[in-house]
C-alpha positions in Angstrom: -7.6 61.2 -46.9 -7.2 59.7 -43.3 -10.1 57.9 -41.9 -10.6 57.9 -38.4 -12.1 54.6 -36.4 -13.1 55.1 -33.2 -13.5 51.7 -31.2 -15.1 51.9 -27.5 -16.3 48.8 -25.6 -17.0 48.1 -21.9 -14.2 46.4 -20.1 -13.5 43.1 -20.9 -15.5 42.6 -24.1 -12.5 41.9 -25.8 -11.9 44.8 -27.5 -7.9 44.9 -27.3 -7.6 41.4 -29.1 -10.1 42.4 -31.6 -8.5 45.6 -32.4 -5.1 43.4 -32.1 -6.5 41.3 -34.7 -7.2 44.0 -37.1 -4.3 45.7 -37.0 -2.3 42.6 -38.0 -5.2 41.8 -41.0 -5.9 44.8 -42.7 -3.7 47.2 -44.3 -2.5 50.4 -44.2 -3.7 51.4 -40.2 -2.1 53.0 -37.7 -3.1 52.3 -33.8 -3.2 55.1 -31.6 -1.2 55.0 -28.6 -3.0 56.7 -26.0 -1.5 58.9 -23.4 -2.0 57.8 -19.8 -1.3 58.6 -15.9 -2.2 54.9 -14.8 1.0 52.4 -13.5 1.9 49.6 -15.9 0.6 46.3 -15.5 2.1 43.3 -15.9 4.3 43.3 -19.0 3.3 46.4 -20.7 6.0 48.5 -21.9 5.9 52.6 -22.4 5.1 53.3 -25.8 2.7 49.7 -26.9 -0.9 50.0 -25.5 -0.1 53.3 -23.6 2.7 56.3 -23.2 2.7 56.5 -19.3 3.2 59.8 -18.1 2.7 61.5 -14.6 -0.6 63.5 -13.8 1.4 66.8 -13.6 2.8 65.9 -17.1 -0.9 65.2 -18.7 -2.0 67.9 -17.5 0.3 70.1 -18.7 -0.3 68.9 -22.5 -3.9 69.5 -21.4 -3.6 73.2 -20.5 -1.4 73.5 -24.0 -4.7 71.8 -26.0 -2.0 68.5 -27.5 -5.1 66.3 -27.1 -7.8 65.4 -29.5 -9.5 63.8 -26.7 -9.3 63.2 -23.2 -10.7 61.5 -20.4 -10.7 60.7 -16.8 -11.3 56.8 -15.8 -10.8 55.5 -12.2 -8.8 58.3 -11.4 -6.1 58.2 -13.9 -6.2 60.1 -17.4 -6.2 58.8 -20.7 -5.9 61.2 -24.3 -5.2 60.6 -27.6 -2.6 63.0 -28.7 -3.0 65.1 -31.9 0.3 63.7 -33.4 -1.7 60.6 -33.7 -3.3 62.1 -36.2 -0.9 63.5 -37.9 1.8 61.2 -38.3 -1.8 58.9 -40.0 -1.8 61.7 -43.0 1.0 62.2 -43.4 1.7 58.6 -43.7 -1.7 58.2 -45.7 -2.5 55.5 -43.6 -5.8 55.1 -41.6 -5.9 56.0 -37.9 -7.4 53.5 -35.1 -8.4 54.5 -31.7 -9.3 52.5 -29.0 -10.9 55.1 -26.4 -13.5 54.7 -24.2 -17.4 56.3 -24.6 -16.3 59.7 -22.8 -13.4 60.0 -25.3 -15.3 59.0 -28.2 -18.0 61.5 -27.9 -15.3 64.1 -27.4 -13.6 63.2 -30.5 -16.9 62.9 -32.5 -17.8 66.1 -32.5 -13.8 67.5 -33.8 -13.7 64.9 -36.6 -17.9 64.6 -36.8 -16.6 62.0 -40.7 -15.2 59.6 -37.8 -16.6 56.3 -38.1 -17.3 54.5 -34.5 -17.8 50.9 -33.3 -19.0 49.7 -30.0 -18.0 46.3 -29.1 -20.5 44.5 -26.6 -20.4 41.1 -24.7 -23.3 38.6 -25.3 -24.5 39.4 -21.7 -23.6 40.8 -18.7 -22.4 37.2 -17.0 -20.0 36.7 -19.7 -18.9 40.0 -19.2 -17.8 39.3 -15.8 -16.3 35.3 -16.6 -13.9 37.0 -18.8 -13.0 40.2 -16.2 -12.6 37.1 -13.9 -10.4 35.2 -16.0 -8.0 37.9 -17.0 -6.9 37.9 -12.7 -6.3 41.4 -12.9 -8.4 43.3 -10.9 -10.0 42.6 -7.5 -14.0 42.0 -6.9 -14.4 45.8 -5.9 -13.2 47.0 -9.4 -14.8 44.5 -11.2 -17.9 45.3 -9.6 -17.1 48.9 -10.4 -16.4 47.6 -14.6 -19.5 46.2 -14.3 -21.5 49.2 -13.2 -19.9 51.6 -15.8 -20.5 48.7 -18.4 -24.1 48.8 -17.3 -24.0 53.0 -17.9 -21.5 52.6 -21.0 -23.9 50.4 -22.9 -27.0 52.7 -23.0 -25.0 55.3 -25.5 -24.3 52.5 -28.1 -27.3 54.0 -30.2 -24.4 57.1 -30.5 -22.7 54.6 -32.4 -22.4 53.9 -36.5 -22.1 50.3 -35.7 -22.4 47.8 -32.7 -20.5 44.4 -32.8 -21.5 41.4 -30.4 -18.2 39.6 -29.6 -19.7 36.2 -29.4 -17.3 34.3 -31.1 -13.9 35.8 -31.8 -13.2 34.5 -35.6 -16.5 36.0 -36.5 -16.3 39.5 -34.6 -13.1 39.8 -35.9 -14.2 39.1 -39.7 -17.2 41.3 -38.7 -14.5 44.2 -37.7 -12.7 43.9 -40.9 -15.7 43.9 -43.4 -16.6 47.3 -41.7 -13.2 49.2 -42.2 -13.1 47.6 -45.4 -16.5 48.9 -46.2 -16.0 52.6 -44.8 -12.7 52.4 -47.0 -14.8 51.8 -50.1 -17.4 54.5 -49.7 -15.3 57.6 -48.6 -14.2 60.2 -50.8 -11.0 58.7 -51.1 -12.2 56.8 -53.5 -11.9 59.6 -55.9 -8.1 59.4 -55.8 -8.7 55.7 -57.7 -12.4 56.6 -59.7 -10.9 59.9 -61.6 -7.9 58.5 -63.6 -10.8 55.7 -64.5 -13.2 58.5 -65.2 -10.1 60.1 -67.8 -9.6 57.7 -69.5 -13.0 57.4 -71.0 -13.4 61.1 -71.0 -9.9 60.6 -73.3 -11.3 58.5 -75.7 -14.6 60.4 -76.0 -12.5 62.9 -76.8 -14.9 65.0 -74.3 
């Protein structure tokens, strides 16, 4: 049984190294690679943090219902495709998605057993040192993160758990202990608990 982990955060809360972090630390996930119309920046390459496609394209795939979820952000599109989820059960692995709040609800309510985390920075200042830092965006679109942050943030009560990513070793520790957690209490845990359950039923004779 796939388990599906939704991950949402404002911009710049450091989300994609958290979620970087976890993929490398825990086993058995699979990331997502979400569908978008937005350019490449920097040294991303097709097919790592994104599949770029052109708007006609997406929407296309749209009209033919290939997404689980999609969204429009800053004028470009972003989706998670359903192979995502497929190629995750049929690989028995568990699926991670790093979507933002639109995306999330969206998905929430097709796969309602979806377990989601919003990351938050420890204030709204820190929020903008590290947009800032990152030199890749000009004021008018940080000032634009920071005003959907500001609206993002009031639907993290929507959420099964919310992170503070104060100091990266311990978020990161933080994220882990919760997939490992979900992991423990699904009903997967059948598929290790019966044969247990047998062999005492065995030797009961029962």
């Amino acid at each position: 049984m796939t388990t599906v982990f939704i991950i949402s955060a404002p911009s710049g809360s450091g989300k994609s190294t958290l979620v970087s972090r976890l993929m490398n630390e825990v086993e058995n996930l699979t990331f997502s690679v979400s569908y978008t119309t937005r350019k490449p920046r920097g040294a991303e390459i097709d097919g790592e943090a994104y599949r770029f496609i052109e708007r006609d394209e997406f929407e296309a795939r749209i009209a033919k219902g290939e997404f689980l979820e999609y969204a429009e952000v800053f004028g470009n599109y972003y989706g998670t495709h359903q192979s995502a989820l497929h190629l995750a059960e049929n690989e028995g692995q568990d699926l991670v998605l790093d979507i933002d709040v639109q995306g999330a609800a969206q998905l929430k309510k097709r796969i309602p057993d979806a377990v989601t985390i919003f990351i938050l920075a420890p204030s709204r200042e820190i929020l903008e040192q590290r947009l800032r830092y990152r030199s890749q965006d000009s004021d008018e679109v940080i000032r634009r993160r920071l005003a959907d942050a500001a609206r993002e943030i009031q639907d993290y009560r929507l959420y099964d758990y919310v992170l503070v990513n104060e100091e990266l070793e311990l978020a990161t520790e933080t994220l882990k202990s919760v997939v490992r957690a979900e992991r423990v209490k699904r009903v997967r845990i059948e598929e290790k608990i019966r044969p247990i359950l047998d062999t005492f039923s065995q030797a009961l004779g029962v």
